[in-house]
C-alpha positions as CSV (number, residue, x, y, z in Angstrom):
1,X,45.8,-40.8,-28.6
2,X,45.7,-44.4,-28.6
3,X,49.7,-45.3,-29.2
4,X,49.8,-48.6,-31.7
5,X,53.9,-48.6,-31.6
6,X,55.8,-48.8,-28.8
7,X,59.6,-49.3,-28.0
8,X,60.6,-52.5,-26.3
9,X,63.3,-54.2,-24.9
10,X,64.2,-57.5,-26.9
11,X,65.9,-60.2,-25.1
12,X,67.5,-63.0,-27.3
13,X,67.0,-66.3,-26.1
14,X,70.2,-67.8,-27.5
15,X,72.8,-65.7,-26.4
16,X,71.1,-63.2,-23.6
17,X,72.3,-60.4,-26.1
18,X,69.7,-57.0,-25.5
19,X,68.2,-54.8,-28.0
20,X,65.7,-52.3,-28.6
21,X,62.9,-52.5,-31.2
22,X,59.8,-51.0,-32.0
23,X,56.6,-53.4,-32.3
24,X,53.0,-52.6,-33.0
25,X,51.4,-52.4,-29.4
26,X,48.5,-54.9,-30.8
27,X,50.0,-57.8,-32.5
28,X,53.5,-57.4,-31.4
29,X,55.0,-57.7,-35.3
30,X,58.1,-55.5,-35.9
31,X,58.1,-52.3,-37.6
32,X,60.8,-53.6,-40.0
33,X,61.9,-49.7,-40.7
34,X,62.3,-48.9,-37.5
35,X,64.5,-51.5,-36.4
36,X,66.7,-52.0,-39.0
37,X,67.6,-48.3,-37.9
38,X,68.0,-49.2,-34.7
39,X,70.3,-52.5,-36.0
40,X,72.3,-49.7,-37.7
41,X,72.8,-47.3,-34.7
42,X,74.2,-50.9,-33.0
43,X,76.9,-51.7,-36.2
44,X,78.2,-47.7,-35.2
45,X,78.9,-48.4,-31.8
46,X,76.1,-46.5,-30.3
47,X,75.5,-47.2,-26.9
48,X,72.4,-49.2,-25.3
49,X,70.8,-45.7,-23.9
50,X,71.3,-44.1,-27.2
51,X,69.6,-47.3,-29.1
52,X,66.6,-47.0,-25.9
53,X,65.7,-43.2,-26.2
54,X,66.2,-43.6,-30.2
55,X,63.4,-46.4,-30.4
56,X,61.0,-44.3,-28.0
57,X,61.7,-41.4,-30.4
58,X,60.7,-43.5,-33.7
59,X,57.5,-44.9,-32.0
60,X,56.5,-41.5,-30.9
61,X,57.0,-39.9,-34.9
62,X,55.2,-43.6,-36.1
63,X,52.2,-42.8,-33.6
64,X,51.9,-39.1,-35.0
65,X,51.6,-40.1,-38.4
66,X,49.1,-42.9,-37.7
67,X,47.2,-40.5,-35.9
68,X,47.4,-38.1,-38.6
69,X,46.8,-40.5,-41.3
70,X,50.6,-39.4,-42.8
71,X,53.0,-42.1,-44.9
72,X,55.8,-42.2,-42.3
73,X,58.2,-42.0,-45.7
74,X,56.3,-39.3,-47.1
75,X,55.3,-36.6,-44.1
76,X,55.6,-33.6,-46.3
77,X,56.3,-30.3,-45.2
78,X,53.4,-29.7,-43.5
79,X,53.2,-33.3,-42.1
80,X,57.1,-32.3,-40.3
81,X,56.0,-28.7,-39.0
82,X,52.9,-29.6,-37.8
83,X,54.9,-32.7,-35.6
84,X,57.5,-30.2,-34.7
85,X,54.6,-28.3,-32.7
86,X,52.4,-31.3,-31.9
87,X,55.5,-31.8,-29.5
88,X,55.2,-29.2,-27.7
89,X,51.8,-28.3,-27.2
90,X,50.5,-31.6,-26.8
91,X,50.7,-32.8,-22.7
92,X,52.6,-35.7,-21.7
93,X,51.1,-38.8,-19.8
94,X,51.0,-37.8,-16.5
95,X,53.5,-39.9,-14.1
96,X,51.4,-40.7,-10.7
97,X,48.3,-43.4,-10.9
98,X,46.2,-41.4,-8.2
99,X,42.9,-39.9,-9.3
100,X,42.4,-36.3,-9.6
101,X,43.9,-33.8,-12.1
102,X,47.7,-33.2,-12.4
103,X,49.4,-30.0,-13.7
104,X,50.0,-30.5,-17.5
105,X,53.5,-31.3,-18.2
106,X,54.9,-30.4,-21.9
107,X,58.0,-31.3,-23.7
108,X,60.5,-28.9,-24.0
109,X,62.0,-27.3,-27.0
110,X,65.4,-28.9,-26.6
111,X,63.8,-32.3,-26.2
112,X,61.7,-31.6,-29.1
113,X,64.4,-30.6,-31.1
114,X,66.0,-34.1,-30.0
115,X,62.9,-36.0,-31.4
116,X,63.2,-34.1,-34.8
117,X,67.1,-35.0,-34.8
118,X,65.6,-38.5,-34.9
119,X,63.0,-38.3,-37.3
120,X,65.6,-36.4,-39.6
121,X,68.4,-39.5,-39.1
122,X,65.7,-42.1,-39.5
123,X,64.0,-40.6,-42.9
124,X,68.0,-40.2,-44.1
125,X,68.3,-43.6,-43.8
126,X,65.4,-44.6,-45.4
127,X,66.7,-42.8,-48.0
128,X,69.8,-44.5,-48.6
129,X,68.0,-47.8,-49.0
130,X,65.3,-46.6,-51.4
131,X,62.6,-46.5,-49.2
132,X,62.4,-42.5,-48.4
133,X,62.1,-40.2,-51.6
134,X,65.0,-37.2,-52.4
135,X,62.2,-35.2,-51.8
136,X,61.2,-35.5,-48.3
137,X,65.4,-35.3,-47.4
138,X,65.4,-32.4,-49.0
139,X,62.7,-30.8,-46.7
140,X,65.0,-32.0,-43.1
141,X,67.6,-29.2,-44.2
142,X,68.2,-25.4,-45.5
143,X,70.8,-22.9,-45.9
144,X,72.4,-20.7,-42.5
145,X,75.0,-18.5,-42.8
146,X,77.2,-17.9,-39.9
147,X,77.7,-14.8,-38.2
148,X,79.9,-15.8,-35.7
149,X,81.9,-19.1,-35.7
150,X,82.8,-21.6,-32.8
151,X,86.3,-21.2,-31.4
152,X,88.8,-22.8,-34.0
153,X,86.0,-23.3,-37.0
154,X,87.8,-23.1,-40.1
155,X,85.7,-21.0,-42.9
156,X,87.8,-22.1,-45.6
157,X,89.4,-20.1,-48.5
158,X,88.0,-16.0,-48.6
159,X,85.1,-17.6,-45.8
160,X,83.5,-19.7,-48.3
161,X,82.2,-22.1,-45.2
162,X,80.3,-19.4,-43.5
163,X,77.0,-20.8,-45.2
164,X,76.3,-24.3,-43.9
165,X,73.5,-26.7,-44.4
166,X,71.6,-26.4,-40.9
167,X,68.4,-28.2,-39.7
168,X,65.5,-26.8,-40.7
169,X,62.7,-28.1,-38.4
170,X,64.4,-27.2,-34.9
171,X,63.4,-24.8,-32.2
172,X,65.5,-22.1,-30.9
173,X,66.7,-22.6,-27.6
174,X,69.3,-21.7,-24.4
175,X,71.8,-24.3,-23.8
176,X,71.9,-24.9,-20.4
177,X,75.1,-26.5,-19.9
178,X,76.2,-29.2,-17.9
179,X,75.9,-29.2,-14.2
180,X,79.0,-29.5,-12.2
181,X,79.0,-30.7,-8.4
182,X,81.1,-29.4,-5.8
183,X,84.2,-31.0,-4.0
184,X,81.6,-31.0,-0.5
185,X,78.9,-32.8,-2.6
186,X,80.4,-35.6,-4.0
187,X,81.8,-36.2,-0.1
188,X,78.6,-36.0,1.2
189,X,77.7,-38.6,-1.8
190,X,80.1,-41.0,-1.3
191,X,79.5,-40.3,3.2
192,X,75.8,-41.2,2.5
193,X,75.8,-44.2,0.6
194,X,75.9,-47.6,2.2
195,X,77.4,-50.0,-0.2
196,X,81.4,-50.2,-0.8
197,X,80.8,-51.0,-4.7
198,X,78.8,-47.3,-5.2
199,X,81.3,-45.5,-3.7
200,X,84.1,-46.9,-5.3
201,X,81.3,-45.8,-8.6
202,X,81.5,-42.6,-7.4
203,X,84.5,-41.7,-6.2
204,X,86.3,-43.4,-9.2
205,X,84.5,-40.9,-11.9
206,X,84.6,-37.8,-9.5
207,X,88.6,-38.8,-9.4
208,X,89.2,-39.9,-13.0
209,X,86.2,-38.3,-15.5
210,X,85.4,-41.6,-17.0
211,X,82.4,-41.4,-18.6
212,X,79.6,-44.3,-17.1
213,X,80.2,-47.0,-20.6
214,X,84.2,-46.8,-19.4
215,X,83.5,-47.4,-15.7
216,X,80.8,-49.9,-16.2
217,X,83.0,-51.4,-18.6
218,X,86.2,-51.6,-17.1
219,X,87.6,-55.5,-16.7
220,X,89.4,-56.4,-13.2
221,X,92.9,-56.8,-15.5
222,X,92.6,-52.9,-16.6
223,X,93.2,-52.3,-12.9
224,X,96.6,-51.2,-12.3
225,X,96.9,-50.2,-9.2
226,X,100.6,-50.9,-7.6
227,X,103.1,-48.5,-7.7
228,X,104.7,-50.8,-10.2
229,X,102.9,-52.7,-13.1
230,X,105.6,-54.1,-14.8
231,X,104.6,-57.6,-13.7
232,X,101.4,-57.4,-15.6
233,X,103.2,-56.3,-18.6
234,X,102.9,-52.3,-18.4
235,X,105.7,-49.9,-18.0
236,X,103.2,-47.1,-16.5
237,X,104.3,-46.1,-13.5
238,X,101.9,-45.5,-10.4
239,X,98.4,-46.6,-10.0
240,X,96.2,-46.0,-12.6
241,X,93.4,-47.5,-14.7
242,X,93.0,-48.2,-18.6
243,X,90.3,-47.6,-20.9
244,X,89.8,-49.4,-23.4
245,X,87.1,-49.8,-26.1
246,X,85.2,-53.2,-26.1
247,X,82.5,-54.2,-28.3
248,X,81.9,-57.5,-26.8
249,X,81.2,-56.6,-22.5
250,X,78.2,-58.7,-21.4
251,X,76.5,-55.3,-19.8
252,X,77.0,-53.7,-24.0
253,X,79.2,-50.8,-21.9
254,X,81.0,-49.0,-24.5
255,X,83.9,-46.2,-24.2
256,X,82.6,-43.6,-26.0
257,X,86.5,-42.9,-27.2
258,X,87.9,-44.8,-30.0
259,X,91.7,-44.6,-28.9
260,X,92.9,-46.4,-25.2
261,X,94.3,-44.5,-22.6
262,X,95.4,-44.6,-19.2
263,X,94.5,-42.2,-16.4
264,X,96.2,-41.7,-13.1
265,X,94.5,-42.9,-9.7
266,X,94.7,-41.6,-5.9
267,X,95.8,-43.7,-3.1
268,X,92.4,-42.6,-1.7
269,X,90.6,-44.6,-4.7
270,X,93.0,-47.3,-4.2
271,X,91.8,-47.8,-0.6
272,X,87.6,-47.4,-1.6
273,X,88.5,-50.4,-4.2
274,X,89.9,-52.5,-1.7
275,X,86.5,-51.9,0.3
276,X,85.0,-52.9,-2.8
277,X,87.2,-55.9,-3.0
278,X,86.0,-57.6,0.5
279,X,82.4,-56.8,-0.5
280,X,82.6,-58.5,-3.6
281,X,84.3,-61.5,-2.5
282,X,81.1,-62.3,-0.4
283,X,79.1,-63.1,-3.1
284,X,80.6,-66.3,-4.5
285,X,78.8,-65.9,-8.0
286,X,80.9,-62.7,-8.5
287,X,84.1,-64.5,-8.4
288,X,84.6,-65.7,-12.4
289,X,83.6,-62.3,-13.5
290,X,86.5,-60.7,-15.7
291,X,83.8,-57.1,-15.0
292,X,84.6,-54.8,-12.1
293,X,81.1,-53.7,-11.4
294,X,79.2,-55.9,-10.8
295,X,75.4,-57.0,-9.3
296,X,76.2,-57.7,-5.5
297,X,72.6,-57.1,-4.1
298,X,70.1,-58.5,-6.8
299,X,69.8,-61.2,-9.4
300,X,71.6,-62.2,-11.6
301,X,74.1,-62.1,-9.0
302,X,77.5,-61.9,-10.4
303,X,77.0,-60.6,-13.8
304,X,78.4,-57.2,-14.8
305,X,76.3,-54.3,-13.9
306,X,74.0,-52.8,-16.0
307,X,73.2,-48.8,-17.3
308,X,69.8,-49.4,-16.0
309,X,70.9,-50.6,-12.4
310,X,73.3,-47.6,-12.3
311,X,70.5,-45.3,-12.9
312,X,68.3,-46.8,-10.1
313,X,71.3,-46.3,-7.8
314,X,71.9,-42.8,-8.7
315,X,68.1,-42.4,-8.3
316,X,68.3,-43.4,-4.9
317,X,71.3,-41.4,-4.2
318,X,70.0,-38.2,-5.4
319,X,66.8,-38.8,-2.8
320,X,69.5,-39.4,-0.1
321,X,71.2,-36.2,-0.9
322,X,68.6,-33.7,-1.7
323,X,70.6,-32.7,-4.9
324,X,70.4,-34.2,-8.4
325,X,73.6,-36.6,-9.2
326,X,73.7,-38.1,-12.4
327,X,77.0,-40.2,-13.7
328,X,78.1,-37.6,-16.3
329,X,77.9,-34.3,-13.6
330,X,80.6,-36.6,-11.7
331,X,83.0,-36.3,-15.1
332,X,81.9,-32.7,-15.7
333,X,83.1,-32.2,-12.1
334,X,85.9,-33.7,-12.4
335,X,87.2,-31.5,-15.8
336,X,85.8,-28.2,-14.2
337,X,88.1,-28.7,-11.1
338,X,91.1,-29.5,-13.4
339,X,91.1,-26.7,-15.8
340,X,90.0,-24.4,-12.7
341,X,93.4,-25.7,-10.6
342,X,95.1,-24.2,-13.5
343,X,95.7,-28.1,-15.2
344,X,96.9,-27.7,-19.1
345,X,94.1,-28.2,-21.6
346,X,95.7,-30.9,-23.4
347,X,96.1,-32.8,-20.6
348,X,92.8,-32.7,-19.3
349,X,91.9,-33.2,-23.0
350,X,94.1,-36.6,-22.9
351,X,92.3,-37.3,-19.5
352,X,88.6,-37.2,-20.5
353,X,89.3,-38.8,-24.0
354,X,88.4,-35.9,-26.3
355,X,89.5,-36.3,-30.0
356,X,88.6,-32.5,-30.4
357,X,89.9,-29.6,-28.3
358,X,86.7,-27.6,-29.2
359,X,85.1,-30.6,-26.5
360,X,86.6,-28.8,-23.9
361,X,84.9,-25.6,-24.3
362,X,81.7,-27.0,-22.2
363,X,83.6,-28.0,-19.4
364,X,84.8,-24.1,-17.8
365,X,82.7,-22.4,-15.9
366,X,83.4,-19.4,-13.7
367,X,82.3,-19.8,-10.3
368,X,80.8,-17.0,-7.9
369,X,83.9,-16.4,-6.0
370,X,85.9,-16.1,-9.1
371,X,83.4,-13.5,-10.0
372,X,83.8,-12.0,-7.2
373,X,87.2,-11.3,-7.2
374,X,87.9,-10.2,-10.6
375,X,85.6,-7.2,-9.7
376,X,86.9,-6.9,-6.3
377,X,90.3,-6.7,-8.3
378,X,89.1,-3.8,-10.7
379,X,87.4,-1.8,-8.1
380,X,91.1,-2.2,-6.1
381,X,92.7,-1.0,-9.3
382,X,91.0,2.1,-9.3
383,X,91.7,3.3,-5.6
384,X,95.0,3.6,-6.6
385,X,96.7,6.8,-6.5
């Protein structure tokens, strides 16, 4: 298929600001739709990865109806069942330049399910400004009723709620769960990698659970790492770091929490920062920076780090290792290994950020040797006299 839209990366030339947009491929004019979408998911405090993998989403549902000869606004029934198995039968571009056939690669039906979340969000809101009919929103959902609930679901008076309005184009699939990484891995992370700045990263999420937006946009005065801070103005005593959320950080790093907090540090992270302080004051760019993290080893020298430089550096890491290391397995970690230590769920709810308690439910997993002993502990039960 010869793709006509494409996401792209839009620099501003006034104000450096980045966005995503989606152009036609040939004469690079916006698809007006398509952005103002994206220009919405920006005014909600989405963050810059969502806004990325949103606008390669709506270019891939514009190319299918192209290609299909379907009115994006109008895809019919047909038009959204057919695309919901285009996605997964039809083989994605293969990744290597080398000549020679590759084994087919497919989307998966979670990721297709995330594409149709998309085209569901973007059709909704073409419908709220007129430019979607009442009928084709009325195809994206249909009636479920629940047999079993989520832990603390309410099903209102005499269970009224156990019918709910539930996506009607979306595959059936196993969560996986999140990936968690153990105490000796993120060691032999932070052992193996050479520059004091990434394993501050590391070690710093692995110790606190911030998600990457709150690390990457943390400001040097957030810092609060004396035993007192009373001098700066905070009665919180020990070291510890706030979180705060910012629209306005130069590397568009958002807390993904709406409400501040504070979480407590280790004297351990307290040393790997001061590392991270001698680095960075070898770069003389990097001094007027209010950011914490920030580029050391590449242009623009100074400026607050980026998602996408993060990502190359966990990239590299996970080579280095043998094991795959993303940002958000170091927070996963991190909540595992409290509510496993026996830590009180609303505290490691106030730690992580979560508005909801049912967020926690993701984050407890039973390992082998507690497996292991709970039927070592029956078997010993019943060799009792």
């Amino acid at each position: 298929m010869e793709h006509i839209y494409t996401a792209e990366r839009a620099i501003s030339p006034a104000t450096g600001t980045v966005r995503w947009v989606v152009v036609d491929a040939r004469t690079y004019d916006l698809q007006h739709e398509a952005v103002a979408y994206l220009a919405s998911l920006r005014s909600r405090g989405c963050s810059p990865n969502t806004e990325r993998a949103y606008a390669g989403r709506l270019a891939l549902y514009l190319n299918y109806c192209r290609m299909h000869r379907l009115r994006w606004a109008v895809p019919g029934f047909t038009g959204l069942t057919s695309l919901q198995q285009w996605l997964i039968e039809t083989p994605l571009p293969s990744r290597t330049a080398h000549p020679g056939p590759d084994p087919a690669r497919y989307r998966s039906r979670p990721t297709a399910n995330a594409v149709m979340t998309v085209v569901g969000e973007f059709l909704r809101h073409g419908a709220a400004h007129g430019l979607v009919p009442a009928a084709t929103t009325a195809l994206l959902t249909q009636p479920k009723l629940l047999r079993f609930t989520p832990p603390g679901y309410d099903t209102g008076e005499s269970g009224r709620l156990h019918q709910i309005q539930a996506a009607a184009f979306r595959f059936k699939s196993t969560e996986t769960g999140y990936q968690d990484l153990s105490p000796e891995q993120i060691r032999r992370m932070i052992a193996l990698t050479p520059r004091a700045r990434d394993r501050f990263l590391i070690a710093l999420m692995a110790c606190t659970g911030l998600r990457i937006g709150e690390a990457l946009g943390l400001h040097r005065a957030d810092m609060h790492l004396l035993t007192s801070s009373r001098t700066a103005g905070c009665g919180t005593q020990g070291p510890h770091v706030h979180v705060h959320r910012r629209t306005d950080n130069p590397n568009r790093a958002l807390a993904k929490s709406r409400f501040s907090r504070y979480v407590p540090v280790t004297a351990d992270l307290v040393a790997l920062y001061t590392d991270y302080q001698y680095e960075r004051d070898q770069e003389p760019q990097a001094a007027d920076s209010p950011m914490v993290f920030v580029n050391l080893f590449r242009p623009p020298f100074g400026q607050a780090m980026s998602y996408s430089n993060t990502k190359e550096t966990f990239d590299r890491l996970a080579a280095a290792v043998e094991h795959a290391c993303r940002p958000h397995m170091l927070r996963h970690s991190a909540a595992t290994r409290w509510l496993r230590d026996g830590v009180d769920r609303d505290v490691v709810q106030r730690l992580l950020g979560h508005a909801s308690p049912l967020s926690m439910e993701s984050y407890r997993h039973v390992d082998d040797a507690e497996a292991r002993a709970a039927v070592e502990h029956v078997a010993s039960l019943r060799e009792r006299p």
